[in-house]
C-alpha positions as CSV (number, residue, x, y, z in Angstrom):
1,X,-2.1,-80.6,-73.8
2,X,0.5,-83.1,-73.3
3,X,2.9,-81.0,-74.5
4,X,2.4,-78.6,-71.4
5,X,2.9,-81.4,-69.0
6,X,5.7,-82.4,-70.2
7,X,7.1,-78.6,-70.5
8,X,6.1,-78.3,-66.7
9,X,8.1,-82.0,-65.8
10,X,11.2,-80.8,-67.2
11,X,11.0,-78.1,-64.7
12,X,11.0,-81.0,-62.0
13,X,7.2,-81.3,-61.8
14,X,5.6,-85.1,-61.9
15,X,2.3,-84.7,-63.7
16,X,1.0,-87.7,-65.2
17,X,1.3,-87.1,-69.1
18,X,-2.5,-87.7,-70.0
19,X,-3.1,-84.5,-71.9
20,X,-5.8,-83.3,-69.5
21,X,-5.7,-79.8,-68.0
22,X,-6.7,-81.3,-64.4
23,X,-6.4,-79.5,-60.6
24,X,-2.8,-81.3,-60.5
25,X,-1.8,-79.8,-64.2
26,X,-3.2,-76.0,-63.4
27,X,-1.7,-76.3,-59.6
28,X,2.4,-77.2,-61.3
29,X,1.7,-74.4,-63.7
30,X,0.7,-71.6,-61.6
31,X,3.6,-73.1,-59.6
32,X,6.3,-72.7,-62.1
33,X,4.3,-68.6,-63.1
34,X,4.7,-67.9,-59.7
35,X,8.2,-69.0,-59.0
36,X,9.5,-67.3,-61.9
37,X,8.1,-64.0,-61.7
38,X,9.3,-63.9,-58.2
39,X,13.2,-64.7,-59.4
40,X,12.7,-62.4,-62.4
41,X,10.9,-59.7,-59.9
42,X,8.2,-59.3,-63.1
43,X,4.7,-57.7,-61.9
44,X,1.8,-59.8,-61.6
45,X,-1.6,-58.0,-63.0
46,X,-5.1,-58.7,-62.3
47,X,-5.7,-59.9,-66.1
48,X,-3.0,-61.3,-67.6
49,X,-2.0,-62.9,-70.8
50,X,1.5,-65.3,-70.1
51,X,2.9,-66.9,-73.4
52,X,5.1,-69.8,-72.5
53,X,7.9,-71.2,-75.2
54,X,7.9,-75.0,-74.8
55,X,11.7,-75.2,-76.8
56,X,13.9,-73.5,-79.3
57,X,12.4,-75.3,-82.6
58,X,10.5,-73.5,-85.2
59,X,8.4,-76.1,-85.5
60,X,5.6,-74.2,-87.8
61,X,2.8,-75.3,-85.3
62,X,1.0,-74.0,-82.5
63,X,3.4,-75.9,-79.7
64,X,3.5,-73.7,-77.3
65,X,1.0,-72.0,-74.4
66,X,-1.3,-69.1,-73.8
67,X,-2.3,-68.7,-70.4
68,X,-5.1,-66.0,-69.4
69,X,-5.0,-65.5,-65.5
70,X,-7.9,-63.7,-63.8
71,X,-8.2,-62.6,-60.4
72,X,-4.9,-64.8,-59.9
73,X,-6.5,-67.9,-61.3
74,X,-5.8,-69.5,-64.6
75,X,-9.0,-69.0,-66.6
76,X,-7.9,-69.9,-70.1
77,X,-5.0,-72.5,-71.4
78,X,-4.8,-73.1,-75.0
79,X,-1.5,-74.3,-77.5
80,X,-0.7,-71.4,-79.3
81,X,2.9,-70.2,-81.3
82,X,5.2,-67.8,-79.9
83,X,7.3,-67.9,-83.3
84,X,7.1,-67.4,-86.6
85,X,5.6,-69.5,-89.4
86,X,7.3,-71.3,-92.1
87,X,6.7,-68.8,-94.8
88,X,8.7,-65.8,-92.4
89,X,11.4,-68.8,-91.5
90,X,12.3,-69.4,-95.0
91,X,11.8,-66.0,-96.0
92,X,13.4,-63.6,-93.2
93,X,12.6,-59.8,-93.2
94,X,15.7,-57.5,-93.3
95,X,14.8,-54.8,-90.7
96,X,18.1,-52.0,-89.8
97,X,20.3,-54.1,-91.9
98,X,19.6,-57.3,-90.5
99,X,17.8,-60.3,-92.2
100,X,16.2,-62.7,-89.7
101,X,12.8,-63.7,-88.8
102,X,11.5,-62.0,-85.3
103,X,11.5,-64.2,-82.7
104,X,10.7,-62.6,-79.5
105,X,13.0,-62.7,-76.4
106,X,11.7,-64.5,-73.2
107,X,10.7,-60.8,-71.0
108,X,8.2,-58.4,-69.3
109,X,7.0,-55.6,-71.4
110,X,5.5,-53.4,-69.4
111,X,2.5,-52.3,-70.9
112,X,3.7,-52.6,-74.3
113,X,0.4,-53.9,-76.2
114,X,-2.7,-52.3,-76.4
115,X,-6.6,-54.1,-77.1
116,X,-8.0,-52.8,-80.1
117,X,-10.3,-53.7,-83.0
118,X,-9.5,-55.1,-85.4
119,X,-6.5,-57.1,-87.4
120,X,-7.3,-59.8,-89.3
121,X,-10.9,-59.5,-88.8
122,X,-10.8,-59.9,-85.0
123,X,-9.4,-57.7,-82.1
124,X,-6.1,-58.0,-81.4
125,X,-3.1,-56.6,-79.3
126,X,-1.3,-54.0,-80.7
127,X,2.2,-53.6,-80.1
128,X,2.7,-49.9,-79.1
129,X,5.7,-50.0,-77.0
130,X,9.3,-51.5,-77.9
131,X,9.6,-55.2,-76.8
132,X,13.2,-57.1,-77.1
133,X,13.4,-59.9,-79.9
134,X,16.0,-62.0,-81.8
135,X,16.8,-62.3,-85.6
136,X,17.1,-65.2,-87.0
137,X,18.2,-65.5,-90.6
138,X,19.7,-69.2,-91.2
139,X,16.3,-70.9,-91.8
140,X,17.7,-74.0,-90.0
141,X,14.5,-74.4,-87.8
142,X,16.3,-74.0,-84.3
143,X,15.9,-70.7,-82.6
144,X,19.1,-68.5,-82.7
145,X,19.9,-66.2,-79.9
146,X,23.1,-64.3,-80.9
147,X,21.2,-61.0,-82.8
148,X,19.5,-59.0,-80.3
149,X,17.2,-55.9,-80.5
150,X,15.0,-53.8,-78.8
151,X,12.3,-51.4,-80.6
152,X,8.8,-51.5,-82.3
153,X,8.3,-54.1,-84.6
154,X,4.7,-54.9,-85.3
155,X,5.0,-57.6,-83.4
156,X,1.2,-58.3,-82.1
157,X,-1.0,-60.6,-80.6
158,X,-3.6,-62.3,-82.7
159,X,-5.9,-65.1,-84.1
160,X,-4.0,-67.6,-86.5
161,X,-6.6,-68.8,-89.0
162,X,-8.2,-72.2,-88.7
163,X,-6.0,-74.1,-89.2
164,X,-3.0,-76.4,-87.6
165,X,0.5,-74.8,-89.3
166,X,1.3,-71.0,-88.6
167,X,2.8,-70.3,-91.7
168,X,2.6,-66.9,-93.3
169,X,0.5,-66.6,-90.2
170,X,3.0,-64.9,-88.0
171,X,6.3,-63.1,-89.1
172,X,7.5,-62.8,-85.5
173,X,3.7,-62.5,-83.8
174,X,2.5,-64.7,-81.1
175,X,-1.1,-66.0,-81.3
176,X,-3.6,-69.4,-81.3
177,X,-6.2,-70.7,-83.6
178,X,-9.2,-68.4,-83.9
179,X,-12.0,-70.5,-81.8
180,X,-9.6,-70.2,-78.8
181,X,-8.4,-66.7,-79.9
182,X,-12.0,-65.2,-79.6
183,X,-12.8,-66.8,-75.8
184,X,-9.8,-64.9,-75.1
185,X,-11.1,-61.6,-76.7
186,X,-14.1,-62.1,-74.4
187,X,-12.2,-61.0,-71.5
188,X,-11.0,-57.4,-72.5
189,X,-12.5,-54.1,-73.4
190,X,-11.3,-51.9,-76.4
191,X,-8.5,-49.7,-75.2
192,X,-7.2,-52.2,-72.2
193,X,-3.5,-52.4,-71.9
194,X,-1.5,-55.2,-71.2
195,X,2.2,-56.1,-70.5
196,X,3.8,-58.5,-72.8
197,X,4.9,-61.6,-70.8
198,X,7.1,-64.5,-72.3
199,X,8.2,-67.8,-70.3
200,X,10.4,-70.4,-70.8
């Protein structure tokens, strides 16, 4: 969890970089959550899951965060990939006339996925509302920004296999390994909806 840390000191925090998810660690991050959703006026929920993007590489690895906040407490941290897997990267979907692996855009969705079983074996969040996300088609491993759009694209929330690399894993969706993915599961019901929130 190192990486975290040193997310949350770039935004001016001084956490001691020792990997562990201590009081000092969870009291910077629901900081930073709490600051930002006041400047970006998003909605805080009762159950929540918050993704947070750690840089622009597509790194093909589960680098970044999911956060599960209960009752306005962090329950759940665990690394987790908020962008598509080698095999999408190197192999970009044309979608409307435009060939680029979806990436999706820092935002609030209100109420854009759904809980539902099952994907992949597991439950999973469906998306069922449009979300915004980039295209990114020049398979140079930094995230590019410039082609925007805004509509359904399967782009769910899910386990990620085993192992370490994302791979053909995720074509634009945003989920963790599935030992972390299922503690996660344990908190909703079939049916639950859930807004779509992306940090970075």
């Amino acid at each position: 969890m190192v990486g975290l840390q040193i997310f949350l000191n770039k935004k001016g925090y001084k956490l001691s970089m020792d990997g562990k998810i201590g009081p000092q660690t969870k009291k910077a991050l629901k900081e930073y959550i709490s600051k930002t959703f006041n400047e970006k006026k998003y909605r805080s929920m009762g159950k929540m899951l918050l993704w947070i993007r750690t840089d622009n590489k597509l790194s093909n690895t589960f680098d970044d965060f999911v956060v599960l906040l209960f009752a306005n407490e962090i329950e759940l941290i665990f690394k987790a990939t908020t962008t598509a897997g080698d095999f999408y990267i190197f192999n970009p979907i044309t979608s409307g006339g435009i060939t680029g692996t979806a990436i999706t855009k820092p935002q609030q969705a209100k109420m854009s996925h759904q809980f539902l079983s099952s994907f992949l074996g597991m439950p999973y969040f469906r998306q069922q509302r449009p979300i915004k996300i980039y295209r990114d088609g020049n398979k140079d491993r930094n995230l590019d920004t410039l082609t925007e759009s805004f509509g359904m694209y399967g782009i769910h929330l899910h386990h990620m296999g085993i192992g370490n690399l994302i791979n053909n894993w995720s074509a634009g969706c945003n989920g963790t390994s599935k030992s972390d993915w299922a503690k996660i599961c344990s908190y909703f019901n079939e049916g639950e909806w859930l807004d779509y929130n992306l940090l970075t």
